[in-house]
N, C-alpha and C positions, 0 to 999 in steps of 0.2 A: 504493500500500500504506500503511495506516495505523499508526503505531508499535505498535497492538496486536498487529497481522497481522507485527511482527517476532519475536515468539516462536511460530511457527510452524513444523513441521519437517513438513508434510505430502505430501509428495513420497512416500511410502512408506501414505501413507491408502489403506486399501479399502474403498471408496466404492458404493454403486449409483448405477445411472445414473437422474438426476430431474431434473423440470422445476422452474424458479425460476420464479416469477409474483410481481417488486416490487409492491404496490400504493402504499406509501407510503416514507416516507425512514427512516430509523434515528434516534430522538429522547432514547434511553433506553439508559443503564449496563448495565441488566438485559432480558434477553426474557423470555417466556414460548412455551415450544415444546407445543403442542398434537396430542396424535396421535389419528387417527381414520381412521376408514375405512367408510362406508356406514352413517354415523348418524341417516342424515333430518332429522327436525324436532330430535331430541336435540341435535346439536352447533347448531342455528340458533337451539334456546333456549338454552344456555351460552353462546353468543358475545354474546346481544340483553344477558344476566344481567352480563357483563364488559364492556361498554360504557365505565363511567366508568374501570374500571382500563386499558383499553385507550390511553385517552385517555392518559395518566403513563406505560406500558410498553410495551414492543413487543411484540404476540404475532405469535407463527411457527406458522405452519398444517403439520404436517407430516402430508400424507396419502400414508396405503397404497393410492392407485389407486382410490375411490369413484368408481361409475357413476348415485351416485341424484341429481347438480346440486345436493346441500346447498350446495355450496364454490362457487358461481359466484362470479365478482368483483367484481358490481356488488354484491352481500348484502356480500360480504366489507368491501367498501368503505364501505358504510355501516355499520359495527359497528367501522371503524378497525382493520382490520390487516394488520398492515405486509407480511407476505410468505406465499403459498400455496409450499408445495414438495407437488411431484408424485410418488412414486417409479411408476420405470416400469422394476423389474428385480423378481427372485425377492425373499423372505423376508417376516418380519411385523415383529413390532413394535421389534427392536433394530437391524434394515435400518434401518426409519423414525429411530429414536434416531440411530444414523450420520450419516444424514441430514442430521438437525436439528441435530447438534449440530455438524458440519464446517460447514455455514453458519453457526453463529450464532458458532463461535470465526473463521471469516474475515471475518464481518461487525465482528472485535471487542469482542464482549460481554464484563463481566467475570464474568457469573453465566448460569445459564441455571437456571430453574426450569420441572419439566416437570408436566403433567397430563391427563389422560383426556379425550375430546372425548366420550364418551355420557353428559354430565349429572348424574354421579351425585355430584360433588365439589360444595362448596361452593365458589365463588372468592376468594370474601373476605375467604381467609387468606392470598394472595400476598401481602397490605405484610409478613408474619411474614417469609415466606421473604427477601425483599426485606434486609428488617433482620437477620437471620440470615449472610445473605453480605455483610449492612457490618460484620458482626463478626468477620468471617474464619474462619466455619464452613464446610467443603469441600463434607460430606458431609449434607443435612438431608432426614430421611425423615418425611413427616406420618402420622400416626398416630391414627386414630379410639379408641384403648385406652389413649389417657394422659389425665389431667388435663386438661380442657376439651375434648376432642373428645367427638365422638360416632357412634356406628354406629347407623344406622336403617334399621329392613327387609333386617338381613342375613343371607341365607340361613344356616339354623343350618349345612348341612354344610359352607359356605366357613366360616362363622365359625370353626369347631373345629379346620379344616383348615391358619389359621393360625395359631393362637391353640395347637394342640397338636403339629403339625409344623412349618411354612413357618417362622415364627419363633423357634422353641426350637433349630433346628437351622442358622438363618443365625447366631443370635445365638452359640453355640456354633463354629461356624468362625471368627465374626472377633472374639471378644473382647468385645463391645459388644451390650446388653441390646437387641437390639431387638423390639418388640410389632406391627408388622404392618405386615411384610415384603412384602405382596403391593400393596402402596399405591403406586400409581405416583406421586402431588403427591410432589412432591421438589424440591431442590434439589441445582445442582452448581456448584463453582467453577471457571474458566478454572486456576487453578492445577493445581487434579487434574486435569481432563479432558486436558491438553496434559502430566501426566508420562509421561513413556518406560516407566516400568515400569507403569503401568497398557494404555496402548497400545490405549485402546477401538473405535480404526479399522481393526478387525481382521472378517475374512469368518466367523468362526466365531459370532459374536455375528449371530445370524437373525435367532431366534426370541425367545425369552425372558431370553436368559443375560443380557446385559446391566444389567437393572434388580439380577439375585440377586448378578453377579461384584461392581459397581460398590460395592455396600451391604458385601462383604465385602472387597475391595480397602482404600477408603479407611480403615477401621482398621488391619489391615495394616501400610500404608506413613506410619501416623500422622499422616494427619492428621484435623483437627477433625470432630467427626461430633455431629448432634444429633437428636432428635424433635420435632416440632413439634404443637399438637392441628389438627387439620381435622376436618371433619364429612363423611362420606358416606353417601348415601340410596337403597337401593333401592326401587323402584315397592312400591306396597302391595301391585299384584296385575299378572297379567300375567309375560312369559316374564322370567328375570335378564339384565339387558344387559351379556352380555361375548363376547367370540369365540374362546372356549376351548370346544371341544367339552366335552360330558359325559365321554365314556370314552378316547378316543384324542387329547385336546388335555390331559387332566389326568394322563394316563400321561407326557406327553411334559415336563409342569410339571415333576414328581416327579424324571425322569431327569433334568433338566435344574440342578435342586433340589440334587440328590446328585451332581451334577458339581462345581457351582460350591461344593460345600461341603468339596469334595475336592481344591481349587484348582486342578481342571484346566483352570482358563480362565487360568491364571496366562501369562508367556511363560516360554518354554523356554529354560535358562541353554544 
């Protein structure tokens, strides 16, 4: 066990059940936790695109169970990254978060910076986030709608949809302006992820809750929370790359939306 792995209390983690696949050693302060699931060529060109950053940071594969061989290990290996995880239980994208982030604080990371594996981020704004948690910010959500970001080719009805819900009404539960809430590039500190009152190794966090609790939690319990600019680009033309249904996966964002804005993902005193 490494000194970091002494502030650990995970005996009580609810976890799914996932495969580890090491491909390389731990070389780096910070990861980067990658989630994806049946991206094809999309996640084979972000990883080729993150090559040199990979080379300075460890990224962590966290896959929802792809059946299309994007993730084999010898690809994986030549694009340098350090660990594939498999989930091989129920849930989507906060399962995966669990996932990733119970490895990457027993691996001892002190930051873990997460992002989309379908392409549509820019990477080249990790050293921000990077520098960001050398300053001791907890909480850093990037943001195509601040100063120096940018949004490109985004569907007007997503655009409005956080721009005039998702964010006016996370920003309003936890105190802290925030412009676009639906951005998964983020950062998070080993500090927050491991408090007890946040307690993110919980079975309730599936599907979505996760990325909405976490962004209203860390004001909350005060600590440092910031924006950061990124760029993200959808295709000129062609279907929008995301795995939220039209009508029954964006009903489910909304309830899920007005849960977390209701703190009912809080724990129960």
């Amino acid at each position: 066990m490494t000194n970091n792995q002494n502030d650990l209390n995970f005996h009580n983690w609810q976890l799914p059940n996932y495969l580890t696949s090491e491909i390389a050693q731990k070389k780096s302060k910070y990861c980067v936790c990658i989630f994806v699931i049946n991206e094809g060529e999309k996640i084979q060109k972000q990883l080729q695109k993150m090559q040199d950053i990979s080379q300075n940071i460890d990224i962590i594969i966290a896959d929802g169970g792809s059946t299309d061989d994007s993730l084999n290990l010898d690809f994986l290996k030549n694009v340098h990254i350090r660990t594939l995880l498999t989930k091989q239980d129920r849930g989507k994208l906060s399962t995966q978060m669990r996932m990733a982030f119970a490895y990457a604080l027993m691996e001892g990371y002190e930051g873990i910076i997460t992002i989309d594996g379908n392409n549509k981020d820019d990477p080249s704004a990790i050293p921000m986030f990077v520098e960001a948690l050398e300053q001791g910010y907890d909480h850093i959500q990037g943001s195509r709608f601040i100063p120096g970001g940018k949004a490109i080719n985004t569907p007007w009805a997503r655009y409005w949809a956080v721009r005039l819900i998702h964010a006016p009404l996370i920003s309003l539960a936890s105190g802290f302006k925030y412009t676009d809430t639906t951005n998964g590039f983020r950062g998070y500190s080993r500090q927050f992820l491991l408090d007890e009152k946040v307690a993110p190794f919980r079975d309730v966090f599936s599907a979505y809750e996760l990325h909405y609790y976490l962004a209203i939690r860390s004001v909350k319990l005060g600590y440092k929370v910031k924006e950061l600019p990124v760029t993200r680009a959808y295709p000129n033309q062609g279907p929008t790359p995301t795995k939220i249904s039209p009508i029954k996966g964006n009903l489910i964002v909304l309830l899920t939306l007005f849960k977390a804005c209701l703190h009912q993902f809080n724990l129960k005193k």
